[in-house]
C-alpha positions in Angstrom: -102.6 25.4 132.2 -104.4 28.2 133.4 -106.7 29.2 136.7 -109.6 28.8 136.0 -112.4 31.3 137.0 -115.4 31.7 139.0 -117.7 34.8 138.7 -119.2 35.9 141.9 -122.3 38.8 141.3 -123.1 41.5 144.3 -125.3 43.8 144.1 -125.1 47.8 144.9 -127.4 50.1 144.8 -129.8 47.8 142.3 -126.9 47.2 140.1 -125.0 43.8 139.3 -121.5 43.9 139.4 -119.6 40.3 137.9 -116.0 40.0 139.5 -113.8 37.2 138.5 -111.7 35.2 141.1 -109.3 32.9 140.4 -109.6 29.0 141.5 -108.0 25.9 141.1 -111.8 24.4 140.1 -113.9 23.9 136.7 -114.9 27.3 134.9 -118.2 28.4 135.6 -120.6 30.4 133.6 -121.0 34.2 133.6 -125.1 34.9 133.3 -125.3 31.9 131.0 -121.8 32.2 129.0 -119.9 28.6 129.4 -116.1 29.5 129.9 -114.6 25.8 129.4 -113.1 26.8 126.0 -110.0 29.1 125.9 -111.6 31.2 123.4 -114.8 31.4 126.1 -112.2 33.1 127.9 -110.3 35.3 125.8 -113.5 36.9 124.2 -115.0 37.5 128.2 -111.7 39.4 128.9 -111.8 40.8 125.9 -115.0 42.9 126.6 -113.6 43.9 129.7 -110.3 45.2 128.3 -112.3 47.1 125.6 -114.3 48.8 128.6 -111.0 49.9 130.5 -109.5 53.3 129.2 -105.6 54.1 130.2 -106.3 57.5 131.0 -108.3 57.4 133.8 -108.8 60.3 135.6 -111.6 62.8 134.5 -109.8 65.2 132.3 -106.5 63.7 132.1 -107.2 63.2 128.1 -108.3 65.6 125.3 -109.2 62.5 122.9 -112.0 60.8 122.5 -111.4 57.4 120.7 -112.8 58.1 117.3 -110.1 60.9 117.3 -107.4 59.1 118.7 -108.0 56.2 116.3 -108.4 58.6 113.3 -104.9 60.8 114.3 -103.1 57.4 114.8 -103.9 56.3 111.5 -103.3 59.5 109.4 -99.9 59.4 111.4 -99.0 56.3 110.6 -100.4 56.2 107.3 -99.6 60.0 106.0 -102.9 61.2 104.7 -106.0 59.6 103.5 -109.2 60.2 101.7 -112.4 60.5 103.4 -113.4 57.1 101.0 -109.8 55.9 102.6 -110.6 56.8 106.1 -114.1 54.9 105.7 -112.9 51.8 104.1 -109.9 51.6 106.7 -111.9 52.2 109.1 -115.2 50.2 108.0 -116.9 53.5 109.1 -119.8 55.1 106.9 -119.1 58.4 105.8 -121.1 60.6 107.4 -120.2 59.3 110.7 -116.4 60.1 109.5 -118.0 63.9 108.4 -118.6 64.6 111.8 -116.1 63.4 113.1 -113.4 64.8 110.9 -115.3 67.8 111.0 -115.3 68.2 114.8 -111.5 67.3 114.6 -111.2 70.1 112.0 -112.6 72.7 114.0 -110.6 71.5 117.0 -107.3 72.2 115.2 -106.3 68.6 115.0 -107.2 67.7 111.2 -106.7 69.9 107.8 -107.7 69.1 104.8 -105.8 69.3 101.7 -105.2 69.0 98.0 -103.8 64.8 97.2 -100.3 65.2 97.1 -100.4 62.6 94.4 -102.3 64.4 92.3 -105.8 62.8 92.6 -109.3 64.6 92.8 -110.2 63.8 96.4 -108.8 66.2 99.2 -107.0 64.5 102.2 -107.0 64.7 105.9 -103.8 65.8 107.7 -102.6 65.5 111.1 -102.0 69.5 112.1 -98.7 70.3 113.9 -100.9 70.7 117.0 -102.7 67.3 116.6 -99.5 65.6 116.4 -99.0 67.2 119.8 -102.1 66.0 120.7 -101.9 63.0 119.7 -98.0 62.2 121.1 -99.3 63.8 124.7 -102.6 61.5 124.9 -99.8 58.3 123.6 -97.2 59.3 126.5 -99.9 59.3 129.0 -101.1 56.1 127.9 -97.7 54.7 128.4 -97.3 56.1 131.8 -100.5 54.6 132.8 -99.4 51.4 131.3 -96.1 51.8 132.7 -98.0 51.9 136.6 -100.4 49.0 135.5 -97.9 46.7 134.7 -95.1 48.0 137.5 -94.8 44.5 139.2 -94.5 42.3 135.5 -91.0 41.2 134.6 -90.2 43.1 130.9 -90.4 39.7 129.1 -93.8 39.3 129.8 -94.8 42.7 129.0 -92.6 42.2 125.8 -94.6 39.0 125.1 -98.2 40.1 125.9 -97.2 43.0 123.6 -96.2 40.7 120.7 -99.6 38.1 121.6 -101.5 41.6 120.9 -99.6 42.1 117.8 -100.5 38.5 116.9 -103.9 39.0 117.3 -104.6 42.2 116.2 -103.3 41.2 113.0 -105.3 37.9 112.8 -108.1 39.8 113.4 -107.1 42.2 110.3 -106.1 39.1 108.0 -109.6 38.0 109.0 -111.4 40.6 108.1 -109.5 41.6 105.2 -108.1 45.3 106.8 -104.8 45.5 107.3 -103.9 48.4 109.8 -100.8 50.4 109.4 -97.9 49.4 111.9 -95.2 51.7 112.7 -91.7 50.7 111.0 -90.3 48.5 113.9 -92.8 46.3 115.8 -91.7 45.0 119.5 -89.8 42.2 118.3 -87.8 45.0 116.1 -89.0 43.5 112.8 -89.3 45.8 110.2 -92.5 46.3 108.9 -94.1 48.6 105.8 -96.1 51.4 106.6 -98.8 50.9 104.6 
């Protein structure tokens, strides 16, 4: 069984500032938010994990995450549609526009005719996107690499595969399947689309 938690709040400079500890004792709440249920817990850390950015020194990254997101998924995928980047990405489309269109003029995207033929042009990762892209993932993976220095590899290896787990729960959930790449951690093969 777990630790449970206790959230103690200080204040700085008129700001609250929740920290976490770890005790022995009964979950408390966080500014009214019961954490008895596991699923309390997992959606609290949760929030905090989507707050935390691996790169985190000020200009140590090109990417924003909107362009991260969108180069991982025309790599993975090959290219897509704006309609196909907007339903992957449950994104309306002029959000994508400007987005794609900033990316565009940034070198990173191109657009081009379907290679299967169809009426819709495509988005492409450039050459210099891919490089891009592959610089912002190997810095990711040195910062991840740091973060988890002092974990054995099997629990890395597992808290990759629970993220796998989830991540695709989520998807089968919501009816979005995201493009893997061939081998997941476990080595499985998997499609690509």
């Amino acid at each position: 069984m777990h630790d449970a938690y206790r959230v103690r709040h200080t204040h700085h400079v008129g700001c609250r500032h929740g920290r976490a500890e770890r005790t022995a004792g009964r979950r408390r709440s966080v500014e009214g938010t019961d954490l008895t249920k596991p699923t309390d817990l997992l959606e609290f850390e949760a929030m905090l994990f989507g707050r935390y950015s691996l790169i985190s020194r000020k200009g140590d990254h090109r990417l924003d995450r909107s362009a991260y997101t969108i180069l991982s998924l025309l790599r993975t995928n090959g290219p897509l549609s704006i309609g196909q980047l907007s339903e992957a990405l449950a994104l309306d489309v002029s959000t994508l526009n400007r987005q794609t269109a900033a990316m565009m003029k940034s070198g990173l995207l191109e657009r081009i005719p379907d290679p299967d033929g169809g009426i819709a042009r495509k988005f492409r990762v450039t050459p210099e996107g891919d490089a891009t892209l592959e610089d912002e993932r190997a810095q990711s993976i040195r910062h991840l690499d740091a973060i988890l220095a002092d974990w054995p590899e099997e629990e890395v290896a597992n808290l990759a595969s629970y993220l796998e787990r989830f991540n695709t729960a989520i998807e089968r959930y919501h009816g979005r399947p995201w493009p893997r790449p061939a081998a997941s951690v476990s080595g499985q093969r998997r499609p690509n689309k």
